[in-house]
C-alpha positions as a printed Julia matrix, in Angstrom:
158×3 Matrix{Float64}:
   0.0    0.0     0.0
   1.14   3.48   -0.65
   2.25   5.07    2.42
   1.37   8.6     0.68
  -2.1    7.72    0.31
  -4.69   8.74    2.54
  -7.56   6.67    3.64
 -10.84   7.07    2.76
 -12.62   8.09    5.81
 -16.56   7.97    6.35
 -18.21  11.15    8.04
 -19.2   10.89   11.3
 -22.09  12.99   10.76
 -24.32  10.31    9.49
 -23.66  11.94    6.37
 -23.03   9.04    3.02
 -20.06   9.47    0.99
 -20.38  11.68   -2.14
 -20.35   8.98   -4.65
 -23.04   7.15   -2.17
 -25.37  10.32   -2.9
 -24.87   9.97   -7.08
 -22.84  12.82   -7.74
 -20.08  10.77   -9.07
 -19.23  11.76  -12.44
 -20.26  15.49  -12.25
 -17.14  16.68  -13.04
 -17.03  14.68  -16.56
 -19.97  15.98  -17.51
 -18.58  19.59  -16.78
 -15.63  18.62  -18.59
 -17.5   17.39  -21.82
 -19.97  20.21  -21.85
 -17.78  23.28  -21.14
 -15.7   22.96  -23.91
 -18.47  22.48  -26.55
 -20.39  25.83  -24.76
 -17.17  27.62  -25.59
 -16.88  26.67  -29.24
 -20.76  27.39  -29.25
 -19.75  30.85  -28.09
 -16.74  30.96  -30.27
 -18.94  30.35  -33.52
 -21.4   32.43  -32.34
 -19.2   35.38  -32.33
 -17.43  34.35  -35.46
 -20.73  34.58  -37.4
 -21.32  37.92  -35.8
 -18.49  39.56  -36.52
 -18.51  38.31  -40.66
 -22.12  39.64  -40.26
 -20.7   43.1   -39.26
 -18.55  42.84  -41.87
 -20.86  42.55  -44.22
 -22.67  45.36  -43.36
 -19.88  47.53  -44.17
 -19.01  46.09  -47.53
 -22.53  47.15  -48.67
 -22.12  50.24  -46.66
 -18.9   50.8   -49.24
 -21.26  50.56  -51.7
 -23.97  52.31  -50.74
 -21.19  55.48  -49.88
 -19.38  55.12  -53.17
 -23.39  55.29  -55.42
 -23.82  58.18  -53.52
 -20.58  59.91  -54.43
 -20.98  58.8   -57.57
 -24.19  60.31  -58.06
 -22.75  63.51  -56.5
 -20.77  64.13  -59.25
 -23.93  64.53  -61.83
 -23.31  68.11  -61.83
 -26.41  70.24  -64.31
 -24.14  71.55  -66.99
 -26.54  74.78  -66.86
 -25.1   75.04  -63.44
 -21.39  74.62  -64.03
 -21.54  77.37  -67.01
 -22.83  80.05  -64.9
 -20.73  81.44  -62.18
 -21.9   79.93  -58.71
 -19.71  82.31  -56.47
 -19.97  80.58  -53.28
 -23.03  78.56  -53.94
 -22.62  75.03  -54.06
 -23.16  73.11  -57.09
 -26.97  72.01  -58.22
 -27.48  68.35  -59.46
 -29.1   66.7   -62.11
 -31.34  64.58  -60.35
 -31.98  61.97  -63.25
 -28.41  61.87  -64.42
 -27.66  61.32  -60.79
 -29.66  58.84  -59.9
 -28.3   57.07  -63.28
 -25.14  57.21  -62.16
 -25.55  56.05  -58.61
 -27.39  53.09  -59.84
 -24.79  52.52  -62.37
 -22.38  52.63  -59.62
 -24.14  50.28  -57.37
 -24.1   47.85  -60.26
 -20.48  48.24  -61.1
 -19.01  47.74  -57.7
 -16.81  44.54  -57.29
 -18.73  43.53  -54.27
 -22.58  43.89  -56.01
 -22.94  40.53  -55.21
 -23.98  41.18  -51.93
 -27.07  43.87  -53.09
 -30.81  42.47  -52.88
 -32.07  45.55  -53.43
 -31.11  49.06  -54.19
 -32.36  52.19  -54.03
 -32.11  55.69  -55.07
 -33.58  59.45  -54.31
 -32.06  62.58  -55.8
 -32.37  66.31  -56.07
 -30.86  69.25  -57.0
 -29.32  69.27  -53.28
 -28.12  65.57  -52.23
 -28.3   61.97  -53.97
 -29.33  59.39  -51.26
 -28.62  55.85  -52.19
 -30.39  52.96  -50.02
 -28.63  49.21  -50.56
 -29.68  46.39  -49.12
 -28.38  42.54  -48.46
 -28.55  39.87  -46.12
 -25.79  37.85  -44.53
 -26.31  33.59  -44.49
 -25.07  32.87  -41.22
 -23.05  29.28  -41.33
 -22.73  28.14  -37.94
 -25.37  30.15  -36.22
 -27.96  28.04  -38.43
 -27.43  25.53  -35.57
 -29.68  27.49  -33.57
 -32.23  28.9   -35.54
 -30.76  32.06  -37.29
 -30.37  31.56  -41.11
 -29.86  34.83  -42.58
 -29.46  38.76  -41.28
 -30.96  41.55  -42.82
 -28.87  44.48  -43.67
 -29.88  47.62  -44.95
 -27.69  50.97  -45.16
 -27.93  54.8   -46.3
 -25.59  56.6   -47.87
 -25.78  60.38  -48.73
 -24.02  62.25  -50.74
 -23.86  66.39  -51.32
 -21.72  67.94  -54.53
 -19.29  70.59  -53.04
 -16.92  72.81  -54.69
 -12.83  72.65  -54.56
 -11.86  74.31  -51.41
């Protein structure tokens, strides 16, 4: 016998043994399930986070229609002398060019839907997607709406 080893010793209490009372084992089962709660967790936030990401590609795009739009100047406008007011738009060639630019972004493939609102003063471009979540599917969530404005004003060199 090993002379390290220390008995097992029976309360005095009146109290059984731990293993006696079926609580042998718990700690397995903490063992097992912890580690699968933090690569729940771990997904979770992985899926989040490309979800957010995302959202800011198509909030490129959305900023860049707009800006694109901005630049549909009236030629009427840009013969006359504006002094120090800003520039008016051509809402029809801007909303033409937004849309154009919405469609002619590297990352379109992300648009469901766009949208687009001009007028002499701002272009306003409206894009919309949806994220397809991969491991939060195990729970429920399949996809993530995302919708984002961008706005646009022309302005004149400084």
């Amino acid at each position: 016998m090993n002379r390290f080893r220390t008995p097992r010793r029976r309360p005095t209490d009146g109290r059984r043994p731990a293993d006696a009372m079926g609580e042998s084992g718990s700690v397995t089962v903490w063992m097992v399930l912890t580690p699968l709660l933090v690569l729940l967790l771990g997904g979770m936030s992985l899926d989040l986070w490309a979800a957010l990401s995302a959202r800011g590609r198509i909030a490129a795009i959305a900023d860049d229609a707009a800006i694109a739009g901005a630049t549909a100047v009236a030629v009427t406008e840009l013969r006359d002398d504006l002094g120090d007011q800003a520039p008016v738009l051509d809402p029809h060639h801007a909303q033409a060019r937004a849309l154009a630019a919405v469609d002619a972004h590297p990352q379109s493939g992300l648009v469901t839907g766009r949208s687009v609102s001009a007028s002499p003063d701002i272009v306003t471009v409206t894009v919309e997607g949806q994220y397809q979540f991969l491991l939060l599917r195990m729970v429920g969530a399949t996809t993530a709406p995302i919708s984002v404005t961008g706005s646009a004003r022309p302005q004149t060199a400084s």
